[in-house]
PDB file with SEQRES, HELIX, SHEET and CRYST1 records, atoms N, CA, C and O in Angstrom:
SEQRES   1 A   79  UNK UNK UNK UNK UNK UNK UNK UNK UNK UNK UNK UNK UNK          
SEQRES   2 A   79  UNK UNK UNK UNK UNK UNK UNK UNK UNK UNK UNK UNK UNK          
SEQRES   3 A   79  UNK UNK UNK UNK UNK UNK UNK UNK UNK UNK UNK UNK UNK          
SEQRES   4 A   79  UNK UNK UNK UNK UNK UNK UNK UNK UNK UNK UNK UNK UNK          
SEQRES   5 A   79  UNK UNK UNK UNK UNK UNK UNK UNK UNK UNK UNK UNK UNK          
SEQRES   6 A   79  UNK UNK UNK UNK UNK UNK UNK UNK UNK UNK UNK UNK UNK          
SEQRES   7 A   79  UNK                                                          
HELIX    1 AA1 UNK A    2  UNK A   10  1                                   9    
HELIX    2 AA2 UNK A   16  UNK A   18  5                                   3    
HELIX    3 AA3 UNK A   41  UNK A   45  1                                   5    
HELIX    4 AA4 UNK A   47  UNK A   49  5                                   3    
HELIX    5 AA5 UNK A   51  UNK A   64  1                                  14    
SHEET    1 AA1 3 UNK A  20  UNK A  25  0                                        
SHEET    2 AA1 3 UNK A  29  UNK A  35 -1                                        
SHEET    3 AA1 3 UNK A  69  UNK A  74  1                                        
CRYST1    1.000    1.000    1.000  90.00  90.00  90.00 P 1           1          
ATOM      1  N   UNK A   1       0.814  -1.196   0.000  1.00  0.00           N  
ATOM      2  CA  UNK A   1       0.000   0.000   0.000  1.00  0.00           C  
ATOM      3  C   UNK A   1       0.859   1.262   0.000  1.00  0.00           C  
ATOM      4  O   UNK A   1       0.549   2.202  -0.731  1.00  0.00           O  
ATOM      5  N   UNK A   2       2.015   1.318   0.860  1.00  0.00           N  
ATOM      6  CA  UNK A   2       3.029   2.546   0.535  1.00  0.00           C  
ATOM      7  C   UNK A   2       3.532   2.624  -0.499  1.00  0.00           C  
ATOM      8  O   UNK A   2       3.798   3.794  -0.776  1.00  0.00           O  
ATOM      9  N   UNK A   3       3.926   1.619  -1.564  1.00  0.00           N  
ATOM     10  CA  UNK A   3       4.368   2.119  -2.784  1.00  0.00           C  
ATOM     11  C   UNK A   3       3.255   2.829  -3.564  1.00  0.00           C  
ATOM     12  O   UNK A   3       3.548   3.677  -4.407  1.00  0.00           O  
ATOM     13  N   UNK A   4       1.850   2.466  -3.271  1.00  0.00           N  
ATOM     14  CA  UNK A   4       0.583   2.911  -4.332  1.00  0.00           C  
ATOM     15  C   UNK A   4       0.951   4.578  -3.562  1.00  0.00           C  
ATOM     16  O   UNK A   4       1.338   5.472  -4.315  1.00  0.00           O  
ATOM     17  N   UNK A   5       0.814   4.815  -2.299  1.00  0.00           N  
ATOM     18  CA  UNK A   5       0.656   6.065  -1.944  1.00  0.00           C  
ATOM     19  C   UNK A   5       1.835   6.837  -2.387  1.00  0.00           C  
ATOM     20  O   UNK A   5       1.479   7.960  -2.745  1.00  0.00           O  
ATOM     21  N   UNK A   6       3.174   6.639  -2.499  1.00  0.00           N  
ATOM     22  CA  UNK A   6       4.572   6.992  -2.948  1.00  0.00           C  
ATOM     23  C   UNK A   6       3.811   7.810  -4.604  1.00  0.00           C  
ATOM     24  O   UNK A   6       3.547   8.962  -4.947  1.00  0.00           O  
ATOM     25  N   UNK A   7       3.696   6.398  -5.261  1.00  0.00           N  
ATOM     26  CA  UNK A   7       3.531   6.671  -6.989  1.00  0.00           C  
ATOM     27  C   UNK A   7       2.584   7.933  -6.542  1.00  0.00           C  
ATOM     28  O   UNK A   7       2.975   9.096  -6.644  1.00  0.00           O  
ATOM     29  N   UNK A   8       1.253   7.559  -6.021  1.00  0.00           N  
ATOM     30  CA  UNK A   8       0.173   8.988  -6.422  1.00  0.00           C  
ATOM     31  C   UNK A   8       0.655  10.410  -5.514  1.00  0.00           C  
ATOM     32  O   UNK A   8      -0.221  11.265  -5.386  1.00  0.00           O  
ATOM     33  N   UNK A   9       1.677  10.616  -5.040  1.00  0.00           N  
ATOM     34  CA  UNK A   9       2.135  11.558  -4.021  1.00  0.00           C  
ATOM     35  C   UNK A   9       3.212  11.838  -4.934  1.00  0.00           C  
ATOM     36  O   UNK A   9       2.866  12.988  -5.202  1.00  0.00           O  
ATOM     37  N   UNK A  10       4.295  11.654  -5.642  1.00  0.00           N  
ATOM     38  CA  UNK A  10       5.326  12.078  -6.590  1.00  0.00           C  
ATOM     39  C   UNK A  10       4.638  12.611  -7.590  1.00  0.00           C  
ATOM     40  O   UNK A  10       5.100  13.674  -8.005  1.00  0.00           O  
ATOM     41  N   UNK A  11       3.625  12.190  -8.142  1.00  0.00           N  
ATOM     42  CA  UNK A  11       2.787  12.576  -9.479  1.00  0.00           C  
ATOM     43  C   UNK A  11       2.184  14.232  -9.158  1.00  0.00           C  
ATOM     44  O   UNK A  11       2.006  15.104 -10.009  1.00  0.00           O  
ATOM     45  N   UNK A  12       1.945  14.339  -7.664  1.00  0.00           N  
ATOM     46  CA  UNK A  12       1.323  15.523  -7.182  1.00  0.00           C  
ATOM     47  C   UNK A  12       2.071  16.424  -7.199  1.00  0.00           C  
ATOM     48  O   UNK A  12       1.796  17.406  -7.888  1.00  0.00           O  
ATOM     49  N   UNK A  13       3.388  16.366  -6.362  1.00  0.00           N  
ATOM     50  CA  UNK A  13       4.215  17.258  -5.570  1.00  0.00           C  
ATOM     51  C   UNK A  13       5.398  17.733  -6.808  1.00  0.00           C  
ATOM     52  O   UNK A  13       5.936  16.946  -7.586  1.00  0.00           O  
ATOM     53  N   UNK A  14       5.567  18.818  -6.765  1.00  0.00           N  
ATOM     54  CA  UNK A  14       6.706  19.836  -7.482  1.00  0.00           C  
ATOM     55  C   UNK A  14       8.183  19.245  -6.773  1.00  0.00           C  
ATOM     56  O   UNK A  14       9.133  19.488  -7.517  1.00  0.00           O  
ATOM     57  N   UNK A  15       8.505  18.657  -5.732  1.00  0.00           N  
ATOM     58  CA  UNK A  15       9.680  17.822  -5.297  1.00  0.00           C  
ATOM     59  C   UNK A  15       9.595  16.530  -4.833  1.00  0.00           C  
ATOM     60  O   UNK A  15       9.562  16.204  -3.646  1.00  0.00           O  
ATOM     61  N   UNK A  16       9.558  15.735  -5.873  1.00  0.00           N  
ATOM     62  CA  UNK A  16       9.285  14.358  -5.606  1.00  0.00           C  
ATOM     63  C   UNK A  16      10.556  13.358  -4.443  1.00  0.00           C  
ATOM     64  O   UNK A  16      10.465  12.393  -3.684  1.00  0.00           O  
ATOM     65  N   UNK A  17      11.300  13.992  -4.753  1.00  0.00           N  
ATOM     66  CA  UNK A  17      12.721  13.125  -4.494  1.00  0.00           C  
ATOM     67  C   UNK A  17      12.415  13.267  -2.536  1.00  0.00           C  
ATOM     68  O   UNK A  17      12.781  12.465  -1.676  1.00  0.00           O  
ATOM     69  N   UNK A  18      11.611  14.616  -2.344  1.00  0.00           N  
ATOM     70  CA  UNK A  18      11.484  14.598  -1.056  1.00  0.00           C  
ATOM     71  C   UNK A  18      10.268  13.782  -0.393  1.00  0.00           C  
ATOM     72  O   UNK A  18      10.273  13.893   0.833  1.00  0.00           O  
ATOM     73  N   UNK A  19       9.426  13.140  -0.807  1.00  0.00           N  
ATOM     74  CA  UNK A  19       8.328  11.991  -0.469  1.00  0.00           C  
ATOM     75  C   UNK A  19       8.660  11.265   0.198  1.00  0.00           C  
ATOM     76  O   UNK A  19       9.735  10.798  -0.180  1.00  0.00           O  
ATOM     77  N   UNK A  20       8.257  10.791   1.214  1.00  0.00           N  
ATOM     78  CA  UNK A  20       9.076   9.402   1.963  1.00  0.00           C  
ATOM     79  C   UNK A  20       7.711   9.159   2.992  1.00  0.00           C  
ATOM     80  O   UNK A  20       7.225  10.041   3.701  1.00  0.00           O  
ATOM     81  N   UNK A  21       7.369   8.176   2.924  1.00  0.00           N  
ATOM     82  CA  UNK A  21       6.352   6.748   3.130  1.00  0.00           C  
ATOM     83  C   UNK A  21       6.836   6.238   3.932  1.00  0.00           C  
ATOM     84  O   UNK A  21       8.060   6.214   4.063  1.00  0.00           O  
ATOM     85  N   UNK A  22       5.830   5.551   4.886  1.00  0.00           N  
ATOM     86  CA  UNK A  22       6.318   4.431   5.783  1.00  0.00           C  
ATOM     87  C   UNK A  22       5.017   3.752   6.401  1.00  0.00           C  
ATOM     88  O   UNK A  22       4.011   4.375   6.742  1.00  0.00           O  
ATOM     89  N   UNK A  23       5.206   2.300   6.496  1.00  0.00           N  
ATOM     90  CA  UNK A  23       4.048   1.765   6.490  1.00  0.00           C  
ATOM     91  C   UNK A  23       4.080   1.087   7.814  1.00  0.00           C  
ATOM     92  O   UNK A  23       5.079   0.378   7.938  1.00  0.00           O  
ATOM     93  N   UNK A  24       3.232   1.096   8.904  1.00  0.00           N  
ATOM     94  CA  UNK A  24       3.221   0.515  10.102  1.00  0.00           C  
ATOM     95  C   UNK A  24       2.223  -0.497  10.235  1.00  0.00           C  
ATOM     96  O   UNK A  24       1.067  -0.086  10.343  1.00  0.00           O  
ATOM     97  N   UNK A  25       2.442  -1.907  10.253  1.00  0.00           N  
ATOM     98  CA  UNK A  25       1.304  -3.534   9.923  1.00  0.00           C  
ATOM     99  C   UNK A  25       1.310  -3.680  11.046  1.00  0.00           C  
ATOM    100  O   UNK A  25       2.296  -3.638  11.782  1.00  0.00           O  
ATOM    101  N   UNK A  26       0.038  -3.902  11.381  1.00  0.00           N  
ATOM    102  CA  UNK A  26      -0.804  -4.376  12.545  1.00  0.00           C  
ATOM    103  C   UNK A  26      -1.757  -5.736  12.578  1.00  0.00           C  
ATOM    104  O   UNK A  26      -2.794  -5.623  13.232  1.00  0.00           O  
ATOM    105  N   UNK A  27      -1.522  -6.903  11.988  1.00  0.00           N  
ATOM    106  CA  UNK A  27      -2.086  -7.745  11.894  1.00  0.00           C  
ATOM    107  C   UNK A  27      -3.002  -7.007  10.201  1.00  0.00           C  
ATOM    108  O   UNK A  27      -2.455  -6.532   9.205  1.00  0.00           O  
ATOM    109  N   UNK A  28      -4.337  -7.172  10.455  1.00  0.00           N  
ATOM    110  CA  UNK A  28      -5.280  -6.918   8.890  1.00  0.00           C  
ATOM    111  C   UNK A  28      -5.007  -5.347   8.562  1.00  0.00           C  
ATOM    112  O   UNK A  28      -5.359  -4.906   7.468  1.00  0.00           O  
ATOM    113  N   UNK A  29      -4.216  -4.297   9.764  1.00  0.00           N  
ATOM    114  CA  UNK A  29      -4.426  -3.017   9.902  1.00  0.00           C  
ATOM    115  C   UNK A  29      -3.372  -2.419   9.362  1.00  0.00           C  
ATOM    116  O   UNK A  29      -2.441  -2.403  10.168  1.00  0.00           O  
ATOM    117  N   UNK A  30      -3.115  -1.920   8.345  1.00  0.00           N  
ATOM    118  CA  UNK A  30      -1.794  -1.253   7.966  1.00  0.00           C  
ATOM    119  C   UNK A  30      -2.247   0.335   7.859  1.00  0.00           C  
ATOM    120  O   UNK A  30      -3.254   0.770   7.299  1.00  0.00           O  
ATOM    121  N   UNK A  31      -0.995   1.239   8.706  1.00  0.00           N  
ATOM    122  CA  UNK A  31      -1.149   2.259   8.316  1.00  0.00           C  
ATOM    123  C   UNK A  31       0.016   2.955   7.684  1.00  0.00           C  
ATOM    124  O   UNK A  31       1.175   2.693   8.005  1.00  0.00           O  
ATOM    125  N   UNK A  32      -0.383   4.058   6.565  1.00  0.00           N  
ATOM    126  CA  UNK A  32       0.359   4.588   5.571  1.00  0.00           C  
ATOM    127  C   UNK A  32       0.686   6.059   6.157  1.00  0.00           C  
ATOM    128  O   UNK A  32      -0.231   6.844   5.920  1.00  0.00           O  
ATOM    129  N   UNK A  33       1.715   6.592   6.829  1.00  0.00           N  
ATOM    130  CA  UNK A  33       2.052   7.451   7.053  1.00  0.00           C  
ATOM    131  C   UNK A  33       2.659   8.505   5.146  1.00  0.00           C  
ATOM    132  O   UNK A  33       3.031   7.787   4.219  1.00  0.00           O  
ATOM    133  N   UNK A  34       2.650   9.040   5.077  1.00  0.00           N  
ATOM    134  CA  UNK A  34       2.730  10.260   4.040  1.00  0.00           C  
ATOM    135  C   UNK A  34       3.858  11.769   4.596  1.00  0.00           C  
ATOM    136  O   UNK A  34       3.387  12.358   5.569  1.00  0.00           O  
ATOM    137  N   UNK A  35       4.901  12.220   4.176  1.00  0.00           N  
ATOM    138  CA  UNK A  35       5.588  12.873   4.538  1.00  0.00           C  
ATOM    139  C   UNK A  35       6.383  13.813   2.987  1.00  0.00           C  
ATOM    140  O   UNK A  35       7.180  13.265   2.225  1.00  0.00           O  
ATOM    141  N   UNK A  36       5.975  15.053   2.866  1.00  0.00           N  
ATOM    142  CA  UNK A  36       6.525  15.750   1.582  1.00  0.00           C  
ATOM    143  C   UNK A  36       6.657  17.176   2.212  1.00  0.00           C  
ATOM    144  O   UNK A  36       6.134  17.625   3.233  1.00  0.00           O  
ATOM    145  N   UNK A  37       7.383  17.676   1.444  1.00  0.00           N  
ATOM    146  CA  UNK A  37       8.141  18.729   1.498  1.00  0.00           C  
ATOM    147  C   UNK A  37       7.170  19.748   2.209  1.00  0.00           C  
ATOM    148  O   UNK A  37       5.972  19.488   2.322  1.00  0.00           O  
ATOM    149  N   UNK A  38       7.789  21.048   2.737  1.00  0.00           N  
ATOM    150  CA  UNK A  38       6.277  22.063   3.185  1.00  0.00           C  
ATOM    151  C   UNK A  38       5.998  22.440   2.159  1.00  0.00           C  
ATOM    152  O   UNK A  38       4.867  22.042   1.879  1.00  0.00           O  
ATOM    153  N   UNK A  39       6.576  23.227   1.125  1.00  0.00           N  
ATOM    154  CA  UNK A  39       5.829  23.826  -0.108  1.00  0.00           C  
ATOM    155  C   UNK A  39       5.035  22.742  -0.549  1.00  0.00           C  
ATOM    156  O   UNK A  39       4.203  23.048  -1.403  1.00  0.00           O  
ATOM    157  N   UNK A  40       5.067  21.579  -0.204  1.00  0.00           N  
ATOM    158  CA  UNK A  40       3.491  20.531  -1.337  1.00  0.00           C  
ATOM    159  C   UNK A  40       2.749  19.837   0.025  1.00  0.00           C  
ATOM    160  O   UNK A  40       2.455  18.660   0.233  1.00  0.00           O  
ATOM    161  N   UNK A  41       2.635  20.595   0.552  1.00  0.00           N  
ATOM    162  CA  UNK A  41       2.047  20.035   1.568  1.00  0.00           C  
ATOM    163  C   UNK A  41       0.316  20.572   1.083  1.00  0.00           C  
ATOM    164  O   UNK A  41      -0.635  19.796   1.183  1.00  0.00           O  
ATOM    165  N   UNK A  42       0.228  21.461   0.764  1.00  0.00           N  
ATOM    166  CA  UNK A  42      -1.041  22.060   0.039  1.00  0.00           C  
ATOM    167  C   UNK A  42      -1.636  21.202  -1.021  1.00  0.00           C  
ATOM    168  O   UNK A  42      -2.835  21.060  -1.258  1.00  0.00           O  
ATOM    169  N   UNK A  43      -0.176  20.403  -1.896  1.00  0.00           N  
ATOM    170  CA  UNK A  43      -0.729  20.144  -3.240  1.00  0.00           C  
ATOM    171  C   UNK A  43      -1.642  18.687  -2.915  1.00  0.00           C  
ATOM    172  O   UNK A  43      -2.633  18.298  -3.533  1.00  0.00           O  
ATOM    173  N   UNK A  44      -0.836  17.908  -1.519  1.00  0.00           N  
ATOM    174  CA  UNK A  44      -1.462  16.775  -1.386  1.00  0.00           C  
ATOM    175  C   UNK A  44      -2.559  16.595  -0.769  1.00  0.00           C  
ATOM    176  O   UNK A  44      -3.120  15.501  -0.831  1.00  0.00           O  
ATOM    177  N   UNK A  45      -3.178  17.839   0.087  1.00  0.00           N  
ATOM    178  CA  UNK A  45      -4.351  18.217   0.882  1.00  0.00           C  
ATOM    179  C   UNK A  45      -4.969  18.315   0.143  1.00  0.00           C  
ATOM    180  O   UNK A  45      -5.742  17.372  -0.029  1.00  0.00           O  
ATOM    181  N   UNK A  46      -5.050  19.353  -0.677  1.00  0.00           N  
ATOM    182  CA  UNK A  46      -6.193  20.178  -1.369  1.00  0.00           C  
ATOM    183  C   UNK A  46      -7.172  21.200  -0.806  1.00  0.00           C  
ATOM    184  O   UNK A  46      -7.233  21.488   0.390  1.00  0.00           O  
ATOM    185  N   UNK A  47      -7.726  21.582  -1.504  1.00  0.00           N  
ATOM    186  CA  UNK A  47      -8.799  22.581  -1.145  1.00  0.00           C  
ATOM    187  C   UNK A  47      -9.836  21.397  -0.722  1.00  0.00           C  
ATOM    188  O   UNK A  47     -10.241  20.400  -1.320  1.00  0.00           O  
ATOM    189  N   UNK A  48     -10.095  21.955   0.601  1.00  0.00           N  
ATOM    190  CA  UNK A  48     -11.376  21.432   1.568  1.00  0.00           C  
ATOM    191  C   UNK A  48     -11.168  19.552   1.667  1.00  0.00           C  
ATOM    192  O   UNK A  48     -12.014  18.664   1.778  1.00  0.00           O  
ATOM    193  N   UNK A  49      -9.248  19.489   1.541  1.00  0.00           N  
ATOM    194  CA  UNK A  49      -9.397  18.319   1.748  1.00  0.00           C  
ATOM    195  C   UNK A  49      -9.892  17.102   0.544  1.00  0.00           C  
ATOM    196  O   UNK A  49     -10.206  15.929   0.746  1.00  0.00           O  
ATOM    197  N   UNK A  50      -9.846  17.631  -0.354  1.00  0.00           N  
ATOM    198  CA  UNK A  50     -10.094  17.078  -1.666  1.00  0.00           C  
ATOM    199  C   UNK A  50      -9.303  15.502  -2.146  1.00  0.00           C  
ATOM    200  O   UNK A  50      -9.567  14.307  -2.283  1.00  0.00           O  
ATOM    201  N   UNK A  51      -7.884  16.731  -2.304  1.00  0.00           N  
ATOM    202  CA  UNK A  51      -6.869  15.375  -3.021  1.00  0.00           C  
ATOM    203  C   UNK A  51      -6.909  14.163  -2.047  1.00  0.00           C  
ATOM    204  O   UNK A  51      -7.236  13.038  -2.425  1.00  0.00           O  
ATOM    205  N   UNK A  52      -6.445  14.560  -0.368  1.00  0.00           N  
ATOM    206  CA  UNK A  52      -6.402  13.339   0.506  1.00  0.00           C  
ATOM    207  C   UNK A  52      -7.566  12.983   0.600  1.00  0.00           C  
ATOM    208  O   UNK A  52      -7.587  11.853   1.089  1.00  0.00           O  
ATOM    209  N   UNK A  53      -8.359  13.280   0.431  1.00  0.00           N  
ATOM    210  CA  UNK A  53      -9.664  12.110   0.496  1.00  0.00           C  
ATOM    211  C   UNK A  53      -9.732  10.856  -0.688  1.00  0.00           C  
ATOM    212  O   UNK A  53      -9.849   9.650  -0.473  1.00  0.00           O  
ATOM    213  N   UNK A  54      -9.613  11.601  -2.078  1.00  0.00           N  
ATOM    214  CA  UNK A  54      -9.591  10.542  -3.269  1.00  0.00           C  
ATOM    215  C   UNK A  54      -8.282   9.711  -3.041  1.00  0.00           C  
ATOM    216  O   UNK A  54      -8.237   8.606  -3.582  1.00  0.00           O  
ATOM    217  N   UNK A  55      -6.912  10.247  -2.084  1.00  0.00           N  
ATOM    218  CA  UNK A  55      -5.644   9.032  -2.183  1.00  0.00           C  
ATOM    219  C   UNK A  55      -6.578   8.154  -1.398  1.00  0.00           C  
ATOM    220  O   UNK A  55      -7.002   7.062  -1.777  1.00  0.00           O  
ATOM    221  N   UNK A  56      -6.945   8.958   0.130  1.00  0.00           N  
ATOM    222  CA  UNK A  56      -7.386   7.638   0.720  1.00  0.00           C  
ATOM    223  C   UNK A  56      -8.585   6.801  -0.016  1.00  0.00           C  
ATOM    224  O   UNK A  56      -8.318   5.603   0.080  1.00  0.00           O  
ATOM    225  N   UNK A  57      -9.590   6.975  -0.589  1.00  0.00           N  
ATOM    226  CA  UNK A  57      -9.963   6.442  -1.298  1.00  0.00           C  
ATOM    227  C   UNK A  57      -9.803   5.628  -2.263  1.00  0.00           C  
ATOM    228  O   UNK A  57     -10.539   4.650  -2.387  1.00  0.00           O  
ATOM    229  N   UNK A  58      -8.710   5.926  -3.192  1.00  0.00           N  
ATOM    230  CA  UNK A  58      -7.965   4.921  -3.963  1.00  0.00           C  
ATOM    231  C   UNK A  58      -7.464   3.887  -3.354  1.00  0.00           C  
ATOM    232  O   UNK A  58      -7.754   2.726  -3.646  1.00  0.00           O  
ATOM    233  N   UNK A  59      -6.692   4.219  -2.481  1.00  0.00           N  
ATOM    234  CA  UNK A  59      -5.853   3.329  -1.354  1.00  0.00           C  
ATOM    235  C   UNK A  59      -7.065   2.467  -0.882  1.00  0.00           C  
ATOM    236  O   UNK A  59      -6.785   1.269  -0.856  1.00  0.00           O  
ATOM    237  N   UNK A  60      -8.235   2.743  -0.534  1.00  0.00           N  
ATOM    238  CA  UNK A  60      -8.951   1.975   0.586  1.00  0.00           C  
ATOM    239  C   UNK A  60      -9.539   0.470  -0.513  1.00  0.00           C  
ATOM    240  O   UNK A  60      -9.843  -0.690  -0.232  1.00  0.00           O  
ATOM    241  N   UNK A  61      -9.465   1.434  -2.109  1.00  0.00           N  
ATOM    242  CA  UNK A  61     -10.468   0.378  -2.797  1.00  0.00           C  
ATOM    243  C   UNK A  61      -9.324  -0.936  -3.244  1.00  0.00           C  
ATOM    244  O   UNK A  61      -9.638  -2.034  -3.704  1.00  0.00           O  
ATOM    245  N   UNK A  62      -7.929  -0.425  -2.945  1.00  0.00           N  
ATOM    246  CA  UNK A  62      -6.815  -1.292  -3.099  1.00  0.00           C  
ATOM    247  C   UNK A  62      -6.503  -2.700  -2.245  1.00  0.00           C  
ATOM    248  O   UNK A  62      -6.117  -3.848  -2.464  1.00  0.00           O  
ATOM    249  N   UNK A  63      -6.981  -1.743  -0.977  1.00  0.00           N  
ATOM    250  CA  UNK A  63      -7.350  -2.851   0.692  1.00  0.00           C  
ATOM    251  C   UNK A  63      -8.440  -3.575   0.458  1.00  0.00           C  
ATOM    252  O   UNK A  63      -8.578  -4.558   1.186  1.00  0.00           O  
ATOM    253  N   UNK A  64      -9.217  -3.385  -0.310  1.00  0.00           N  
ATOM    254  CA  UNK A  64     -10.273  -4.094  -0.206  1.00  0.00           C  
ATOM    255  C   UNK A  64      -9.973  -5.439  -0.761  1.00  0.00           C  
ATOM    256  O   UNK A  64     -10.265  -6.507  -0.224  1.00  0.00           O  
ATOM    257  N   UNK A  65      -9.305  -5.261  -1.992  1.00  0.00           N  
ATOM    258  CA  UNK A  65      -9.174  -6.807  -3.087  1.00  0.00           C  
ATOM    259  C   UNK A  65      -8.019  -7.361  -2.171  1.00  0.00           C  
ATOM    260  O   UNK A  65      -7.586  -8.408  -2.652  1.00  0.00           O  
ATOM    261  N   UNK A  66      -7.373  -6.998  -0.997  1.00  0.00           N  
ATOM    262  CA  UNK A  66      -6.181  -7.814  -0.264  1.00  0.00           C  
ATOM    263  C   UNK A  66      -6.818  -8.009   1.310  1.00  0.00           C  
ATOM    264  O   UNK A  66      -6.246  -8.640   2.199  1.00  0.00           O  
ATOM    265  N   UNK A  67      -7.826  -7.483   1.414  1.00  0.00           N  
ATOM    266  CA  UNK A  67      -8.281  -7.801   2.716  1.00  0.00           C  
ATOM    267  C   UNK A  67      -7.877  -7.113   3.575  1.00  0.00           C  
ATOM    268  O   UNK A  67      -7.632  -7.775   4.584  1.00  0.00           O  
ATOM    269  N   UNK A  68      -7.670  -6.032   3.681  1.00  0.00           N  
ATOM    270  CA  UNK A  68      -6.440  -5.503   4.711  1.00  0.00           C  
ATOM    271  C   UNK A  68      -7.374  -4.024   4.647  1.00  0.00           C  
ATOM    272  O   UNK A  68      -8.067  -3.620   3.714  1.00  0.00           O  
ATOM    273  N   UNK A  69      -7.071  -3.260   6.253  1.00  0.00           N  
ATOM    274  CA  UNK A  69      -7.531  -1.813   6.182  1.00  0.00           C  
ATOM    275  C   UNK A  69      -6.504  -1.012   6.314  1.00  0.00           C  
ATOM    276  O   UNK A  69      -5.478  -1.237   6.957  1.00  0.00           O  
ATOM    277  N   UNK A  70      -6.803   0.025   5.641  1.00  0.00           N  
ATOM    278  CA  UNK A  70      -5.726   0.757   5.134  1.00  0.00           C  
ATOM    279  C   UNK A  70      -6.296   2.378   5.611  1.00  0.00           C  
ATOM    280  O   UNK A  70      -7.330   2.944   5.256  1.00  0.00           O  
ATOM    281  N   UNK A  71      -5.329   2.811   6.438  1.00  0.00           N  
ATOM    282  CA  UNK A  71      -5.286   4.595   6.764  1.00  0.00           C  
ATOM    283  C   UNK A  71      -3.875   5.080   6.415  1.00  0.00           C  
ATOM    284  O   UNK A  71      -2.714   4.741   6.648  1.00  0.00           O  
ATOM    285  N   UNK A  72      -4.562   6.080   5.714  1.00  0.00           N  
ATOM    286  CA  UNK A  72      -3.441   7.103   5.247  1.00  0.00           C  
ATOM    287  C   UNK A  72      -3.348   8.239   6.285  1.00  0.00           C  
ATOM    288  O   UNK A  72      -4.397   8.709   6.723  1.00  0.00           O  
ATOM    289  N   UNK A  73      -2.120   8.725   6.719  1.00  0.00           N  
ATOM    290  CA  UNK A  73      -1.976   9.930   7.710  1.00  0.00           C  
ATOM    291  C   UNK A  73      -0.674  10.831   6.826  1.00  0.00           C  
ATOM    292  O   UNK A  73       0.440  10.463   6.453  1.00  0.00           O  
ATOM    293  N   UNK A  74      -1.456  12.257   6.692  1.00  0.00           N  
ATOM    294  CA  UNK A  74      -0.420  12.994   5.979  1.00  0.00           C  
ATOM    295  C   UNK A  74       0.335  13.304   7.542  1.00  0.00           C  
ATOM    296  O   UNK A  74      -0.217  13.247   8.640  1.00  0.00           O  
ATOM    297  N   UNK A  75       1.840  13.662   7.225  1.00  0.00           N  
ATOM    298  CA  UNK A  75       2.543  14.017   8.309  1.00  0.00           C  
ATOM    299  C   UNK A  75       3.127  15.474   8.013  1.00  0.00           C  
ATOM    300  O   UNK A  75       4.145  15.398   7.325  1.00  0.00           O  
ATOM    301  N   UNK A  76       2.845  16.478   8.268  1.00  0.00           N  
ATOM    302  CA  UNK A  76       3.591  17.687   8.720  1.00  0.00           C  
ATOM    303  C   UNK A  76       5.041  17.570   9.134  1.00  0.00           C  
ATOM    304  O   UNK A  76       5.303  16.653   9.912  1.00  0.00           O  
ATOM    305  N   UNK A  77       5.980  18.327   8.749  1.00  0.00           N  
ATOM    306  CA  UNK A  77       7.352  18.314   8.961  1.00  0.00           C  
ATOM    307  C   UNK A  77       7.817  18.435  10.319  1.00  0.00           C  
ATOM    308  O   UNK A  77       8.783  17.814  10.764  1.00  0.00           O  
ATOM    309  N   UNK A  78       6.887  19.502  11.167  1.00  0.00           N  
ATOM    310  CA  UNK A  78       7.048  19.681  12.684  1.00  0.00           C  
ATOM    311  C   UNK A  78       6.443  18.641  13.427  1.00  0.00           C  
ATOM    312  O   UNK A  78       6.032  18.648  14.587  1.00  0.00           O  
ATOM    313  N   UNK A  79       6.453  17.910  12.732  1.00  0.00           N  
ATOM    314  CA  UNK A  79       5.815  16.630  14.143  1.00  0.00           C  
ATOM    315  C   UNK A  79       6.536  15.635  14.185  1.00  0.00           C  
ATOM    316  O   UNK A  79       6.301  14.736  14.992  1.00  0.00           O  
TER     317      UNK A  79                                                      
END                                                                             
């Protein structure tokens, strides 16, 4: 599931090379942490929350055909 979120997060962001993913498995529960530059931190949000809703969405319909639940968490640089 982190490589699907990697590919659709480089395609977004004006500095790809700075993207970096990490996936934490919990038995059926995997979560997709998300981490990009501050200037694209906008591009992967969107207005009213847009873009991250359709990744997680893509992502979720991906979990579905593997059985597995899948959360995406964008990460801010200060945290």
């Amino acid at each position: 599931m982190g490589s699907l979120v990697e590919v659709i997060a480089k395609a977004l962001v004006t500095r790809p090379d700075e993207v970096q993913v990490s996936e934490e498995v919990d038995g059926k529960n995997i979560v997709v942490r998300l981490k990009v530059a501050d200037e694209d931190i906008g591009k992967i949000i969107g207005k009213s929350g847009r873009i991250a809703k359709a990744i997680r969405t893509v992502v979720k319909a991906a979990a579905i055909k593997q059985n597995v639940r899948v959360s995406v968490e964008i990460v801010e640089e200060d945290e």
